[in-house]
Structure formats: structure tokens, C-alpha cells
N, C-alpha and C positions, 0 to 999 in steps of 0.2 A: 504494500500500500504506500502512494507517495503522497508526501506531507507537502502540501500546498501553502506557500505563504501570502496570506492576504494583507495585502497596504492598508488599505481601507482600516479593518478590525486591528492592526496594527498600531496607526495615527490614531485611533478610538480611545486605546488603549492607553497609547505615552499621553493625552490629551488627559485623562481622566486619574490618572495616578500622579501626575505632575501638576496640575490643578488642585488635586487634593492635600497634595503636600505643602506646595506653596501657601492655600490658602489655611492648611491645618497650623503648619508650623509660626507661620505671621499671625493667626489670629492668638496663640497660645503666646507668644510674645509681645504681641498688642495688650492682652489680660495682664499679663506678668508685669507689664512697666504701667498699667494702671493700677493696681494693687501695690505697688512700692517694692515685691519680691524681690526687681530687677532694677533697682531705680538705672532712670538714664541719665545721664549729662546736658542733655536738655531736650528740645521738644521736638525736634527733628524726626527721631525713633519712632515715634508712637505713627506720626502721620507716613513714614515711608511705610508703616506695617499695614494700614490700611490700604494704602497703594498697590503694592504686594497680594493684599488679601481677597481683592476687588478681582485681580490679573488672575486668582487662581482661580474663584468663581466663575469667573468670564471663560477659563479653559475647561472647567468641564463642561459648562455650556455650549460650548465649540463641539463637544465630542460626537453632539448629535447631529450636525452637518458642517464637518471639518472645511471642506472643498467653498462656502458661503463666509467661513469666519479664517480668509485666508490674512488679510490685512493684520487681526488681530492678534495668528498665528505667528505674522513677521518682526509684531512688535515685542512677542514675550521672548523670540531669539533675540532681537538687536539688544534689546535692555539687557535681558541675562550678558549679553556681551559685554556690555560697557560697564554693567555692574560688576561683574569677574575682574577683567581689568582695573576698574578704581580698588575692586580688594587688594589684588594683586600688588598696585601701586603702592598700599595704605601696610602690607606685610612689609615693604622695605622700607618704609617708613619706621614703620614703630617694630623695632628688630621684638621686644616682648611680646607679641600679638599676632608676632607674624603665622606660628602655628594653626590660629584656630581661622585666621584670617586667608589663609594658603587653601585650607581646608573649603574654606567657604565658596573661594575663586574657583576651586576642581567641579562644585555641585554645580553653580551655577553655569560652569563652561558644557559640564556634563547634560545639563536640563537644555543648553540652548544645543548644543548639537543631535540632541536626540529628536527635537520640535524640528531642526532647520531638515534633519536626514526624512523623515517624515511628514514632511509639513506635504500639502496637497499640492500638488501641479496644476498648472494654471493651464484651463481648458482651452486648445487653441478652435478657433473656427474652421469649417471645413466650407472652403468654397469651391461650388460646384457652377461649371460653365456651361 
């Protein structure tokens, strides 16, 4: 029997696991620095978490017509990009931080190549003469 691989259920998939994380992990640290558990340094944190939080809601929303929520698919790669990189930046910066901050540039580099390798193809028109 050969195992077929389907794109589709595939992009469903990473849409729906990585929407869920994004928005579980940001929402749980959203809580945590309004609770004081985690105080932050100032007010920055809290509003990028709902930023965060909103982008993951929004992906799994995507998951039920991936190929319609392509734009929003291209924004959660480019960000994850530029977010990886400003970590990346912010690990040479601060040599004490750089561990968990390295750490955090691999997931997000890892969530945007997995969106960008699956992301839907853009359906060309077929003209007939």
C-alpha cells in the first residue's frame, strides 16, 4: 500500500498546531504578566502578546481555507522572520540571555519555514484561446 502525501491536510495541519501554540503560549504569558507572576519591565510585553495571540487565532482560522487566507499566511512567515532575527540580534547583545533568546530565534525561524514550505500556491489562471 503507498502512502500518499497530501499538501492540503498537511498546511491544515502546521496551520492548526502552530496557531494553537502561538496563541496558547502568548495568551499564558499575556495572564502571567497581568497577574504580576512574571512582572515585565514595562508595557511593551503584554501588548506584543496580544498581537501574537490574535496571529494565532487568525491561523487556525486559516486552516479551514488555507489557499483564501494566503496574505495572512505570508504575514505570520515574514514576522516570525524578523522576529527570529531581532532575537537573534538581542542574544548578542545581552551575552546572559543569549541562551533562552537563541532558543526562541530557532522556534520562530522553525514556525516560519514550516508556514513558508506549506503555505498554498497561488492559483494561476488558465487561458484558453
Amino acid at each position: 500500500m503507498a502512502v500518499t502525501f497530501n499538501r492540503d491536510r498537511a498546511t491544515k495541519v502546521v496551520l492548526v498546531v502552530l496557531g494553537l501554540l502561538t496563541a496558547g503560549a502568548t495568551i499564558s504569558a499575556l495572564v502571567t504578566s497581568f497577574l504580576a507572576l512574571r512582572p515585565t519591565g514595562g508595557t511593551s510585553a503584554p501588548m506584543f502578546y496580544t498581537i501574537l495571540a490574535a496571529l494565532g487565532v487568525f491561523l487556525v482560522l486559516a486552516a479551514r481555507n488555507p489557499s483564501a487566507y494566503r496574505s495572512l499566511i505570508a504575514y505570520a512567515v515574514w514576522s516570525s522572520v524578523a522576529h527570529g532575527a531581532v532575537m537573534a540580534l538581542m542574544a548578542i547583545q545581552l551575552p546572559t540571555k543569549s541562551g533562552e533568546l537563541l532558543v526562541g530565534a530557532a522556534l520562530a525561524a522553525l514556525g516560519a519555514a514550516l508556514l513558508f514550505v506549506f503555505a498554498p500556491r497561488k492559483e494561476t489562471a488558465v487561458v484558453t484561446s
